[in-house]
Backbone as CSV, one residue per row, in Angstrom:
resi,resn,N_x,N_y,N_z,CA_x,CA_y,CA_z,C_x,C_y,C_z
1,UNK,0.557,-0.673,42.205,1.792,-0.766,41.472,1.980,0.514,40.658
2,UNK,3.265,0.871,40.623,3.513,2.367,39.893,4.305,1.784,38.983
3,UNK,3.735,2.349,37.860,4.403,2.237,35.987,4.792,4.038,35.609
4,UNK,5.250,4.703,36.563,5.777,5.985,36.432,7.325,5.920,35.637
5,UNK,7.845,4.969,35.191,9.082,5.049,34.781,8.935,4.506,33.351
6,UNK,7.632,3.774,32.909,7.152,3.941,31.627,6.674,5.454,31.235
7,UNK,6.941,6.527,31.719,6.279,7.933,30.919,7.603,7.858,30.441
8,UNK,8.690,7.902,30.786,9.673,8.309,29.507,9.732,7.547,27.894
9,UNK,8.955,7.038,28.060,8.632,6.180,26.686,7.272,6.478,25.708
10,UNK,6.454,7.300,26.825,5.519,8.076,26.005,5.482,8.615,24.457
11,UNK,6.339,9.223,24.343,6.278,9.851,23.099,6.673,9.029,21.806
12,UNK,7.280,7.532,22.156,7.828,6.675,21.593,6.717,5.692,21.297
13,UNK,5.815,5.589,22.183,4.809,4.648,22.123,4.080,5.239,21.580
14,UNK,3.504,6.601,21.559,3.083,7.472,20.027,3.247,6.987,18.975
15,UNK,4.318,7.274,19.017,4.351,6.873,17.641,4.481,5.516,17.262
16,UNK,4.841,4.251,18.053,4.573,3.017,17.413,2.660,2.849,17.651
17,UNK,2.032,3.782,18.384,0.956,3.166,18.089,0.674,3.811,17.097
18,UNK,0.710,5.665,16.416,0.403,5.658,15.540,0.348,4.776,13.942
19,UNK,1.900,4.232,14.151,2.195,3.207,12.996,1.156,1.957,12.966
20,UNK,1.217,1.354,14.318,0.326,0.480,14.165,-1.099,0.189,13.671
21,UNK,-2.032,1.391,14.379,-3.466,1.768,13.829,-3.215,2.099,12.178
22,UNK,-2.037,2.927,11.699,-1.824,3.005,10.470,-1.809,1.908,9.699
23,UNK,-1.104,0.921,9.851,-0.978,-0.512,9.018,-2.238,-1.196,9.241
24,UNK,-2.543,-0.834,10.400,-4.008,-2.257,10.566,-5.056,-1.615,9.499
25,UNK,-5.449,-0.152,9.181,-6.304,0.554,8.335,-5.958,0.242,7.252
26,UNK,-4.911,0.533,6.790,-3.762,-0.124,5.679,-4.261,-1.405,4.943
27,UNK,-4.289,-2.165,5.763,-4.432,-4.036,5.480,-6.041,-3.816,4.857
28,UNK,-7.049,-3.013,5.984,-8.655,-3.292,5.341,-8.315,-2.210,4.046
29,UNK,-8.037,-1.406,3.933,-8.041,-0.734,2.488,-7.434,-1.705,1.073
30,UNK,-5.985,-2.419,1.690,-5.719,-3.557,0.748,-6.706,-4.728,0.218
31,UNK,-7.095,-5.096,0.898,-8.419,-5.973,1.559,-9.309,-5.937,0.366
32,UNK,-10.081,-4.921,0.796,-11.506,-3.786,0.161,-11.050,-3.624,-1.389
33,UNK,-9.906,-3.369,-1.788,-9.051,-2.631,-2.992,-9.087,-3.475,-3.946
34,UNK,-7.659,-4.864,-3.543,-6.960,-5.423,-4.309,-7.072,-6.704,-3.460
35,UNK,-7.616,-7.293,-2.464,-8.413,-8.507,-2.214,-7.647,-9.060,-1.878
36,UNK,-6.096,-8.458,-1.373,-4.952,-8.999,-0.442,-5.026,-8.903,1.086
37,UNK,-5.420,-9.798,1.909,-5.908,-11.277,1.314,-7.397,-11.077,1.182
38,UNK,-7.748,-12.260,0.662,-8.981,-12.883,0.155,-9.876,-12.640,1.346
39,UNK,-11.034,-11.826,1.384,-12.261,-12.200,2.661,-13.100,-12.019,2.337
40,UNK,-14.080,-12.929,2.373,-15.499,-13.067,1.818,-16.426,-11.716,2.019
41,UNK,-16.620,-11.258,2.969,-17.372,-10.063,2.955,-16.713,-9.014,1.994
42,UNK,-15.570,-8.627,1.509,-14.677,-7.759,0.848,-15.112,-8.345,-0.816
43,UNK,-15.300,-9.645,-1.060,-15.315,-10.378,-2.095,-15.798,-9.420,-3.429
44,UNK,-16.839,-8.490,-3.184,-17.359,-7.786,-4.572,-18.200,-6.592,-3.712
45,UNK,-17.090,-5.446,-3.042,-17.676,-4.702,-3.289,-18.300,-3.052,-2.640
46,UNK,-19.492,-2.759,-2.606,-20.258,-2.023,-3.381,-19.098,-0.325,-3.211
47,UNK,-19.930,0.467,-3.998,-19.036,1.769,-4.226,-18.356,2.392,-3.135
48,UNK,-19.582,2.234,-2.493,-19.370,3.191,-0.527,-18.178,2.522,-0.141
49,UNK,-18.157,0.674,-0.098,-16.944,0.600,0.624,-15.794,0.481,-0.058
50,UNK,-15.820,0.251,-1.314,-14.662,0.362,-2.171,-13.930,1.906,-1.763
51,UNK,-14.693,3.349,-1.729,-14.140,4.427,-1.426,-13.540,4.567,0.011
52,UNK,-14.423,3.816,0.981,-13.757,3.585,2.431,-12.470,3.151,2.417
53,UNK,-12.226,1.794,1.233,-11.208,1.249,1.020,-9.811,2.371,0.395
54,UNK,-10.363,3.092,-0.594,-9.327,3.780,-0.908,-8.783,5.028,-0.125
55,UNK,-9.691,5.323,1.183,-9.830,5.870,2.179,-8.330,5.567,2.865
56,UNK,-8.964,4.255,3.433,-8.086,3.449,4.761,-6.698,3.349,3.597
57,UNK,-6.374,2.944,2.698,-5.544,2.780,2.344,-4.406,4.081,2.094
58,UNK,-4.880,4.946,1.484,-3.967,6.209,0.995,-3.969,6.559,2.592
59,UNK,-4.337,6.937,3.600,-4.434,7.584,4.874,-3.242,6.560,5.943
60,UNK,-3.937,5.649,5.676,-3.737,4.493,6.421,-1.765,4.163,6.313
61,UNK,-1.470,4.456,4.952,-0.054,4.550,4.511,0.498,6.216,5.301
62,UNK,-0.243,6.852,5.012,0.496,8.246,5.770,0.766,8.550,7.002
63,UNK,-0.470,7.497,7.645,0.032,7.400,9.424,0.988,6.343,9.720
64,UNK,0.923,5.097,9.052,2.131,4.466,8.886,3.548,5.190,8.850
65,UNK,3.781,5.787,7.858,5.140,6.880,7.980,4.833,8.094,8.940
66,UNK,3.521,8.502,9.523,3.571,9.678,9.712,3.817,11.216,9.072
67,UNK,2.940,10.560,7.904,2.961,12.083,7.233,1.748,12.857,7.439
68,UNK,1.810,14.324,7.567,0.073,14.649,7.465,-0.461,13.664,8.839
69,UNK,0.230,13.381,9.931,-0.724,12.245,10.798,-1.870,13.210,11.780
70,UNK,-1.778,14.562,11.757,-3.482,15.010,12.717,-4.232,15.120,10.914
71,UNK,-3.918,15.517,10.260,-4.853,15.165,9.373,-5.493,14.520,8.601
72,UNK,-4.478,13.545,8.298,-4.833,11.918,8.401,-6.263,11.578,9.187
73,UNK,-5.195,11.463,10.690,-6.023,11.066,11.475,-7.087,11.404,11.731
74,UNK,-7.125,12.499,11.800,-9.084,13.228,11.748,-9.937,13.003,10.798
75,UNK,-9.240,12.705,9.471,-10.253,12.366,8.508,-10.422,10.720,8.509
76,UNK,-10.122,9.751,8.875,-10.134,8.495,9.457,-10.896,8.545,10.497
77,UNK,-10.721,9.420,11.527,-11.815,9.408,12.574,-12.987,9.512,12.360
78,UNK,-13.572,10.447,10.946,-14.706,10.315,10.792,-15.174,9.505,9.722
79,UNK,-14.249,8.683,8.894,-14.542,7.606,7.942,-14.914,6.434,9.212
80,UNK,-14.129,6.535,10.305,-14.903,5.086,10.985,-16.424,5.502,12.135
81,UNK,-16.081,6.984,12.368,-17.793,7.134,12.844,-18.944,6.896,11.826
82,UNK,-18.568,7.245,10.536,-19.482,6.882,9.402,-19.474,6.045,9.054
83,UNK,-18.212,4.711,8.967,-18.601,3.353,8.861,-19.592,2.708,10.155
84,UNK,-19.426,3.090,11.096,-20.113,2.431,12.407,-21.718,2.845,12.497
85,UNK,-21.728,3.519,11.883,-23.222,3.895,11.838,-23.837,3.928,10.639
86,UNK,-23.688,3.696,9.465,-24.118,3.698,8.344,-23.945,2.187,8.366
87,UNK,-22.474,1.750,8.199,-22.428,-0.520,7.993,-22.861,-1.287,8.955
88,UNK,-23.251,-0.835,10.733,-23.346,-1.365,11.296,-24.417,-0.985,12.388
89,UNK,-24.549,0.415,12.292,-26.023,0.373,13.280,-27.355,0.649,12.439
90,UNK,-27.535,0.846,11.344,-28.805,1.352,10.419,-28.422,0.213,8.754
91,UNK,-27.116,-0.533,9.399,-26.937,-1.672,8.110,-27.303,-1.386,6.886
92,UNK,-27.149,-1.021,5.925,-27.722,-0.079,4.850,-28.166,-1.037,4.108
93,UNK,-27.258,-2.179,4.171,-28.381,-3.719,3.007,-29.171,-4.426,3.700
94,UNK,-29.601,-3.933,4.938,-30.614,-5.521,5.821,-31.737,-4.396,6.058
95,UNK,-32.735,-4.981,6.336,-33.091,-4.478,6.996,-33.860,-4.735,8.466
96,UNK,-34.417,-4.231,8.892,-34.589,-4.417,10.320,-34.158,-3.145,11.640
97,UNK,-34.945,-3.180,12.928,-34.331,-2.052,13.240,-32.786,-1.602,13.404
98,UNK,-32.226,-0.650,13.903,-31.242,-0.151,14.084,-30.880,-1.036,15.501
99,UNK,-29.552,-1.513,15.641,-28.902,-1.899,16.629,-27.278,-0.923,16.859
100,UNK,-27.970,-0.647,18.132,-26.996,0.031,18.911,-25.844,-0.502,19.194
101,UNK,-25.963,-1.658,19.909,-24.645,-2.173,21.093,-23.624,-2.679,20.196
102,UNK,-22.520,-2.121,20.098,-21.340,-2.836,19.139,-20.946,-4.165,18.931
103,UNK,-21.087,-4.716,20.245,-21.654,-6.160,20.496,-22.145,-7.183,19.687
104,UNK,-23.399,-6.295,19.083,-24.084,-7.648,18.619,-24.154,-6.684,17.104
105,UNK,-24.009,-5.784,17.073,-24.119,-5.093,15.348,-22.363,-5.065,14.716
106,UNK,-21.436,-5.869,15.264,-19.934,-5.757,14.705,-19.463,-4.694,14.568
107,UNK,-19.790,-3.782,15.343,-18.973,-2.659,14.991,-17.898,-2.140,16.523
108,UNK,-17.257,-2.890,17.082,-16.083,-2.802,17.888,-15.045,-2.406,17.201
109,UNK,-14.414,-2.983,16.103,-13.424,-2.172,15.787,-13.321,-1.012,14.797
110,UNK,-14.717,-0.361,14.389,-14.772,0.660,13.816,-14.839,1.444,14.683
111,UNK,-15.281,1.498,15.987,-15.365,2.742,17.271,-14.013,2.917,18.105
112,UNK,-13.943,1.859,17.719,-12.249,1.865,18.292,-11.017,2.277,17.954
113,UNK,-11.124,2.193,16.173,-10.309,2.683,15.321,-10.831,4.333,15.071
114,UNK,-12.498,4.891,15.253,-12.569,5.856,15.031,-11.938,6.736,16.820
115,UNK,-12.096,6.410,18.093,-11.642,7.002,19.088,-10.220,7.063,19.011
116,UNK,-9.172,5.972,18.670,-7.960,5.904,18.529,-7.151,6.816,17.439
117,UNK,-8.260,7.091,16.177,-7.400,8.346,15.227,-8.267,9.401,16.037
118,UNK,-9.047,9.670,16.728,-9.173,10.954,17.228,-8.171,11.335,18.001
119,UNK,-7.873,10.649,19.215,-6.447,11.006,19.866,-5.619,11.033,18.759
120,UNK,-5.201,10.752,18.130,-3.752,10.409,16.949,-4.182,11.805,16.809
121,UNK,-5.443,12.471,16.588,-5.631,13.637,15.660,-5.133,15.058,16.689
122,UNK,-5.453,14.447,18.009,-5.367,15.638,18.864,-3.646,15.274,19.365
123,UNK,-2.975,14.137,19.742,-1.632,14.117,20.235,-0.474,14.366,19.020
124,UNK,-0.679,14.089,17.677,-0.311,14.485,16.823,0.733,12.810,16.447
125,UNK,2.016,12.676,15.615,2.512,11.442,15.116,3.437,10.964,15.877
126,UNK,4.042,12.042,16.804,5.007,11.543,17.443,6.604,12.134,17.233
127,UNK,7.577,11.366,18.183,8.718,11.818,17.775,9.267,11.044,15.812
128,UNK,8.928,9.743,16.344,9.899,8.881,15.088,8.453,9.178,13.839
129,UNK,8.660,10.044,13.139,7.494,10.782,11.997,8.320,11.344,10.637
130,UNK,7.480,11.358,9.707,8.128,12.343,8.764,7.630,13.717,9.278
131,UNK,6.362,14.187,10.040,5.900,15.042,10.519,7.119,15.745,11.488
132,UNK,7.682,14.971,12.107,8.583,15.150,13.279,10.045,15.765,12.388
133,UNK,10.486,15.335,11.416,11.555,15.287,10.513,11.714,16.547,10.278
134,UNK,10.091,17.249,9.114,10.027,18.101,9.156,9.998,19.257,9.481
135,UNK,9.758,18.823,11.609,9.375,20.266,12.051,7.875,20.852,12.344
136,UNK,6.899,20.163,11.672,5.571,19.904,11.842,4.993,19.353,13.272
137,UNK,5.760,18.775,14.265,5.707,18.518,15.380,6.104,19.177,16.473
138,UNK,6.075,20.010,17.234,6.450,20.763,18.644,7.088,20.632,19.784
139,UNK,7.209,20.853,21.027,7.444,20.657,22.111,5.510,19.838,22.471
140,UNK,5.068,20.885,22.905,3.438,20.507,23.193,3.046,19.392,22.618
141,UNK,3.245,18.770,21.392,2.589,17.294,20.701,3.781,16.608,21.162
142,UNK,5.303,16.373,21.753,6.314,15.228,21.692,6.756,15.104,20.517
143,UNK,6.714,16.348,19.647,7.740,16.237,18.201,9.237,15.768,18.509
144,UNK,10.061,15.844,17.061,11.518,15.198,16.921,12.057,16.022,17.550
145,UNK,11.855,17.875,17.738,12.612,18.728,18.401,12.238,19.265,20.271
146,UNK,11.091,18.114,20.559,10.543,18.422,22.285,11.849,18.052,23.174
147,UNK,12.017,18.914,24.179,12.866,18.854,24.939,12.321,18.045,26.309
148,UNK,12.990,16.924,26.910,12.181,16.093,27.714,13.419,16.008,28.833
């Protein structure tokens, strides 16, 4: 089956996925922050993830609008390689050995969210951006001014 008549929507789906990964980071920084909503693991705490939190949140709002979104995004990319391996493969409060497989150490959607702002970091925010508004976007990334 050929989905060749979905590429003209490419640059559009950019940017709603950028928005999207933006809000979902968004929500755990709210979460982590100000405890909207309520989740027991978030309940009290410690410094590291409170700063993750204020991380995902201030960032997490800029890829939402698309401001700053490759730089955003790159620095998110490596807040979730460093959550995935510091909270979830070397667990910093348990102890026991190191578990690899994302599987069974919970860390699927930190590798996922960290591969997904790496592309964001390299394709850039998209057409519908404040990045794009500005002019900060190109032909080469699918900025507001690419000719298609």
């Amino acid at each position: 089956m050929n989905f060749s008549y979905l590429s003209r929507y490419q640059p559009v789906l950019l940017s709603l996925f950028r928005f999207i990964t933006g809000l979902l980071l968004f929500q755990y920084g709210m979460t982590k922050l100000f405890h909207i909503p309520m989740v027991a693991m978030f309940a009290n705490p410690p410094p590291l993830i409170w700063t993750a939190g204020l991380i995902e949140l201030v960032l997490g709002a800029a890829l939402m609008i698309g401001l700053f979104s490759r730089l955003s995004a790159f620095v998110l990319s490596g807040e979730m390689a460093f959550a995935y391996f510091i909270g979830h493969v070397f667990h910093i409060s348990k102890e026991g050995p190191p578990v690899f497989l994302p599987l069974l150490n919970g860390g699927t959607a930190a590798i996922l969210f960290c591969f997904a702002c790496l592309y964001l970091a390299a394709a850039g925010g998209g057409p519908v951006s404040v990045d794009a508004l500005l002019g900060k976007e190109n032909e080469a990334t699918g900025g507001a001014f690419a000719r298609r």
